[in-house]
N, C-alpha and C positions, 0 to 999 in steps of 0.2 A: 424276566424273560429276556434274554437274548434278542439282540439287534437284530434286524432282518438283514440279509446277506443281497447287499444288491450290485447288479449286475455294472459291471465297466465300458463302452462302447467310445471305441476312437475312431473319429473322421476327420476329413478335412477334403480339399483338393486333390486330385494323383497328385502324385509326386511332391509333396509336400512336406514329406519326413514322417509320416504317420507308424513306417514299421522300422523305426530308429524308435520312436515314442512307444510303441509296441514292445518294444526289448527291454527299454528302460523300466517300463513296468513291469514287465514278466520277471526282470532281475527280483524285484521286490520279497520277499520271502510270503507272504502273504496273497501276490496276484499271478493269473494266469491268463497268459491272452494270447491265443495260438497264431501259429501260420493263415494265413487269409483263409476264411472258410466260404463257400459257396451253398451252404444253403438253407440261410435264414430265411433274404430277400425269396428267390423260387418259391420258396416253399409254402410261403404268405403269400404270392400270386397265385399258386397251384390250388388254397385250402382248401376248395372247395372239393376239388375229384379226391380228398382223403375221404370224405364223407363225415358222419360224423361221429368225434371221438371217444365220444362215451363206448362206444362199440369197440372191447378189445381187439377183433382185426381189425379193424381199420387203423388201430395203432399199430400194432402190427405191421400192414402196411406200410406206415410212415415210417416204421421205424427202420422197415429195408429201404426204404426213399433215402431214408438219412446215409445207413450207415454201407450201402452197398453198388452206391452208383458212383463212376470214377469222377461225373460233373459235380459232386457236393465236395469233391475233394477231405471227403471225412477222413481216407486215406492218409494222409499228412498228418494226422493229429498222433500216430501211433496208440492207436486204444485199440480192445477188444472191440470189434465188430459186434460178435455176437452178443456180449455181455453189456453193452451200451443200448443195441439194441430191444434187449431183453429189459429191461430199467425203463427204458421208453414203453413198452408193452405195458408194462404192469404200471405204470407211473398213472399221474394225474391225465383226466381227458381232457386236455387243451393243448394249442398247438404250439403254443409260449411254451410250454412244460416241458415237451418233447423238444422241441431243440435248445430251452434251457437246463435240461440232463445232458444233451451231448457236450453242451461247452464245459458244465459242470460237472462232468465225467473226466475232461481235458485237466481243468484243475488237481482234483482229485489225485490223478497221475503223480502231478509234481507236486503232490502234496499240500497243497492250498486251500485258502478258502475262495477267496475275491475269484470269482470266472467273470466274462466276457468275449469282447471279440473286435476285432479291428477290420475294418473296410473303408476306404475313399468313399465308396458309392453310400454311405449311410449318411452322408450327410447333406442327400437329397430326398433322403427316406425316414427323416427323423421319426414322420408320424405314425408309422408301421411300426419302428421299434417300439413307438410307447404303448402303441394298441398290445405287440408279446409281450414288451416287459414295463408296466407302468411306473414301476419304481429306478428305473435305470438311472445312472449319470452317465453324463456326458462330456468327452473332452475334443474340442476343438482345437486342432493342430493346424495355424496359419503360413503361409509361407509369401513371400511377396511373390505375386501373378507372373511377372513377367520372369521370373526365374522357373516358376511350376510351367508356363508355356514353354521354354526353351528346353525346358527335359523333358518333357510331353513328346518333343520333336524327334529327340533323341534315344525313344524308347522302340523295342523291335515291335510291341503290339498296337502302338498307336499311329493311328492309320488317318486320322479323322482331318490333320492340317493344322495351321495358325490360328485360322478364325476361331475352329470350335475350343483348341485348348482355351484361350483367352474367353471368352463365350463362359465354358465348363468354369470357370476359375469367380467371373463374375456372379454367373449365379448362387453359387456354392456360397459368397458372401453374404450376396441379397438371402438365398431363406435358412442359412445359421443364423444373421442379424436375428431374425423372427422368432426364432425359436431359443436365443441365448437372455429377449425380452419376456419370452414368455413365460421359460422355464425356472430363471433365476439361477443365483450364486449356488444352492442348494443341489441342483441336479446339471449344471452344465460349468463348463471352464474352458478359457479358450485362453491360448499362447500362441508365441509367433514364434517359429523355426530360428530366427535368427538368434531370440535371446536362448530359447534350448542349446543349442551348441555353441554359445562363447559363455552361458553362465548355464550350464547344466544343474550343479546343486541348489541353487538361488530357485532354479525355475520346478525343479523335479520338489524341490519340499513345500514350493505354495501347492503343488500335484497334491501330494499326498496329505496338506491341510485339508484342500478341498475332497480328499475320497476319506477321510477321517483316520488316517495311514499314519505311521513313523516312518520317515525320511531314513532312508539305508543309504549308503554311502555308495556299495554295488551299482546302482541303480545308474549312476552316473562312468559305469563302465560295460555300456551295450555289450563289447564285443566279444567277453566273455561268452555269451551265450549265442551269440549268433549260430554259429554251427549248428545249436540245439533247435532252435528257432525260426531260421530261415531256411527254407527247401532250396536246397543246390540249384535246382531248374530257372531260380531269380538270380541272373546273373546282374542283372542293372541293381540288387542289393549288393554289391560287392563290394560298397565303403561303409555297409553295418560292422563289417568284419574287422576294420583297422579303428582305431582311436579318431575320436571324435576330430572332424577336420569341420572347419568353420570358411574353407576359402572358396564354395559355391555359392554361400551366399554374398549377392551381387555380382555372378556372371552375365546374367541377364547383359550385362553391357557390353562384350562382348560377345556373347551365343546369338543374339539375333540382331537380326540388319537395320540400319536404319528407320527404314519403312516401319519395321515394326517396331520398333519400340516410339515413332510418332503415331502407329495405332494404340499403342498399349496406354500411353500418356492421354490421348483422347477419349476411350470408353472406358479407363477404369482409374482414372484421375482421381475422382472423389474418394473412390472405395482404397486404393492404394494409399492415400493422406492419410484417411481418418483412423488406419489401423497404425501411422508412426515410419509409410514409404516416402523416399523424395521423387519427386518428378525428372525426366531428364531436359525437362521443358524445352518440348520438339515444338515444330511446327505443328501446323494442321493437316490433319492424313490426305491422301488423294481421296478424292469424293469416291472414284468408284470404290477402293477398297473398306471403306466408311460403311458403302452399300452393302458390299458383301459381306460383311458381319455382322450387319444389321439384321439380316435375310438371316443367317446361322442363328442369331438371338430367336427369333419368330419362327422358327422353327423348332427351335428347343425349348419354349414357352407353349407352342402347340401339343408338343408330347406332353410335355410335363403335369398341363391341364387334360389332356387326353386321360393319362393315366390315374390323375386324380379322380375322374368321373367315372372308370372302370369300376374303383375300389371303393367307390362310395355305392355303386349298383351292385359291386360283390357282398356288399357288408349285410345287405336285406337277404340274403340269402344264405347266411352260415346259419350254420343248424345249431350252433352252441357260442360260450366265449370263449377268445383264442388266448386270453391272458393267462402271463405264466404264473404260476401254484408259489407263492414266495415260501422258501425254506429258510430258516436260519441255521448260523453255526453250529448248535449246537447238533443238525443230524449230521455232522459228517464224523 
């Protein structure tokens, strides 16, 4: 029998290179990893108002949730609406199924087998993913903090400041750490942005050891595909499109001011060393600004367990499993 065909899932920090990594794998003849989609996450916070799936409308339902609202951006993916939808209808009743046929629909398009999907925010959501897809791997796309904070800064929808990108960058450490312990070499993989872009082949063929893949050489020329790949509306994607440049990482020393980067060296010291960062070995921050991200930290630890508690009070409540139906290669 045939391998079971499991699902690809890229994270990491914004701005961390993740839809560069994205491209890189989509080149692969074999993988397919679309434009950012929006509605895995929702759709696992919402599972409950589908009701439940065993009941063809309700799939039904979901399946116009998916493929018909402008917020899931399913739109991007260029599929039949109706005929993804319709596959969703009839498919298996869980809620993993159903949006593991939309990505798996994505594939299919370009002819593939390997489907997935890439999101920054998954990699505060590992545990969601494993509950739709329990066989998934995972790749972790690292990039040094203080460079992800200063493009954070630079970006037109980030709104949040200094503290929270650096904040964002920290946690994202702390619980991939956890999850790259607990999952193992077998379903997770983690690299740093800076060895991807000065040694792309080196880095992209331990990729493809770890997803059981033959290394293509394409692979290592994103920008072939960009056009295909990234939606013209990301204009801060606009260096997916030229040849690999490696001269952002270490801007961090010049994008942000002194102050900050003797914050950056203070709360993410350890976590910046152990991954192979040097320190600029600043001073000590000003006490107040020390507070003030401390307060951003305790606040982002308050949601974070907030939300955990929701989802652990929703889970007594779904009427079936949400895991997805695993298909192998050979139905396609």
């Amino acid at each position: 029998m045939p391998a079971p065909v499991r699902p690809v899932f890229v994270l990491g920090c914004p701005r961390s290179g993740t839809t560069l990594l994205q491209l890189m794998l989509h080149a692969h003849p074999r993988i397919a990893l679309p434009p950012e989609t929006r509605f895995i996450l929702p759709a696992y916070e919402e599972r409950l108002g589908f009701g439940d799936l065993r009941e063809r409308g309700n799939r039904a339902g979901l399946a116009r949730w998916i493929t018909g609202r402008e917020e899931t951006r399913f739109h991007e993916l260029g599929l039949d609406a109706g005929r993804v939808a319709e596959r969703i209808t009839e498919g298996p009743p869980t809620l993993g199924s159903a949006l593991g046929i939309a990505l798996r629909s994505y594939a299919e398009e370009h002819g593939k087998v390997r489907w997935g999907d890439k999101r920054p925010a998954y990699a505060l959501r590992v545990a969601e993913l494993l509950r739709l897809f329990p066989d998934a791997q995972f790749i972790h796309l690292v990039r040094d903090g203080r460079d992800c904070a200063a493009s954070l800064l630079g970006m037109p929808w980030w709104h949040r400041g200094f503290h929270e990108a650096v904040a964002t960058w920290a946690q994202v450490m702390d619980t991939t750490r956890g999850y790259a312990r607990r999952l193992g070499p077998d379903s997770w993989h983690e690299l740093r942005f800076e060895d991807l872009v000065t040694d792309p082949e080196g880095q992209l063929q331990r990729v493809c050891r770890y997803l059981g893949e033959e290394y293509v050489p394409e692979m290592s020329e994103p920008y072939r595909i960009a056009e295909v790949a990234v939606p013209t509306r990301k204009t801060w994607h606009r260096r997916t499109h030229g040849a690999l440049d490696s001269s952002r990482a270490g801007s961090w020393t010049t994008r942000l001011t002194p102050s900050q980067i003797t914050l950056c060296d203070e709360v993410l010291g350890d976590r910046l060393v152990s991954r192979g960062y040097e320190l600029a070995g600043a001073v000590r921050p000003d006490p107040a600004e020390l507070l003030r991200y401390r307060k951003v930290v305790t606040m982002r630890q308050a949601a974070h367990a907030k939300r955990r508690m929701f989802d652990r009070l929703t889970r007594l409540c779904e009427p079936g499993p949400v895991a997805y139906e695993l298909m192998t290669s050979s139905e396609f």
